[in-house]
N, C-alpha and C positions, 0 to 999 in steps of 0.2 A: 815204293810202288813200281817206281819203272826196272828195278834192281829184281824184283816179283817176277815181272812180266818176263823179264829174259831167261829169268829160272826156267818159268813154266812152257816157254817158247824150246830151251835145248832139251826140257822132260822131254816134252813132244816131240822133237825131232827124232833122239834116241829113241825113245820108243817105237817109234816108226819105222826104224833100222836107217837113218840119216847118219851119220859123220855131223856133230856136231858142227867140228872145227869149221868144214866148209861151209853147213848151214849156217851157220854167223857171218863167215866171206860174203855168202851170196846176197844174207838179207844187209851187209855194207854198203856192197856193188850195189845192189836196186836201191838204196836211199842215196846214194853219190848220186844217181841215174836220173835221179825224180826231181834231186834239190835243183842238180844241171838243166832239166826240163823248163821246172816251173821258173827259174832265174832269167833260163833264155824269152821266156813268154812274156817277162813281163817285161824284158825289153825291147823286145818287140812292139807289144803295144806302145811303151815308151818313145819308141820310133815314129811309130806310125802317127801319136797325138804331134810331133814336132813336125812332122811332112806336113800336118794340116794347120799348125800354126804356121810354116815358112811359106806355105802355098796363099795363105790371107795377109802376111806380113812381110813377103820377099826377103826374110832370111829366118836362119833360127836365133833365138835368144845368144845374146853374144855373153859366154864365162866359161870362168875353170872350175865352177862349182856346183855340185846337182845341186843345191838348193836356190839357185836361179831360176830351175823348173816349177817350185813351188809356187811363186807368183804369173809367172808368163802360162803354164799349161793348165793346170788345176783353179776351176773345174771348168772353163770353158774347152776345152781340150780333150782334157780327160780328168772324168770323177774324181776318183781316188787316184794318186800317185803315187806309186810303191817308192820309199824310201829306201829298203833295207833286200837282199839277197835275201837267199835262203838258208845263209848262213850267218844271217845278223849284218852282215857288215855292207855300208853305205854304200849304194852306185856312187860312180864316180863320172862326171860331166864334164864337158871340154867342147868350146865352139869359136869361132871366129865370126860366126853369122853366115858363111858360104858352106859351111859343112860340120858335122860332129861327131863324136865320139862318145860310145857310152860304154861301162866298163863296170861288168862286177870283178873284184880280186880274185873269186873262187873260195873252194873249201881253204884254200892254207893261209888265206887272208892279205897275201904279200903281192902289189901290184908288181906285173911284167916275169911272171912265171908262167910255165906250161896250161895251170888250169884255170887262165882268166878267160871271161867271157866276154869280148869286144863285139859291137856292133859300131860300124862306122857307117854313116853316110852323107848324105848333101847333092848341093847343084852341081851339076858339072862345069867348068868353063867354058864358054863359048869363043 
């Protein structure tokens, strides 16, 4: 079906007088674009449910592991807990209680390359 779909997606393009090649580039780029979007969002919210648990409990959940989220933020925090990227693969969680890190791998799946998506925050020192 999905093998269908892209047939009928480069008919169309050629027909149109499109460049295949590129029309395939571009509908690549806008799904990199989107998966980037939606991964950064939900860590965001991610963030935001822990600013309101550290703001009621004077720190964040102390671990190396997102599935410490599962009990301390879900669902007083926040409802659902996104588990997985946009590309399948696990956030990754890291805190000491005064601040954190959260961290998708990206499209190529290998932490501490170009397309990871890090969101760091916390208290600051006084």
């Amino acid at each position: 079906m999905r093998t269908t779909a892209i047939a009928l997606l480069l008919l169309f393009a050629t027909g149109c007088g499109y460049d295949p090649e590129q029309y395939a580039k571009s509908v690549i780029s806008r799904n990199a674009r989107v998966r980037n979007e939606g991964t950064e969002i939900n860590i965001r919210a991610v963030a935001m449910a822990l600013e309101n648990y550290c703001t009621e409990n004077n720190g964040y959940p102390v671990g190396t592991d997102y599935s410490v989220l599962d009990t301390t933020l879900s669902p007083d925090y926040m409802h659902v807990l996104p588990a997985r990227d946009a590309w399948g693969f696990r956030y990754r969680y890291q805190s000491d209680g005064k601040s954190f890190r959260l961290t998708s791998v990206g499209r190529d799946g290998i932490a501490g390359t170009a397309d990871d998506i890090v969101l760091i925050g916390g208290v600051p020192d006084s």
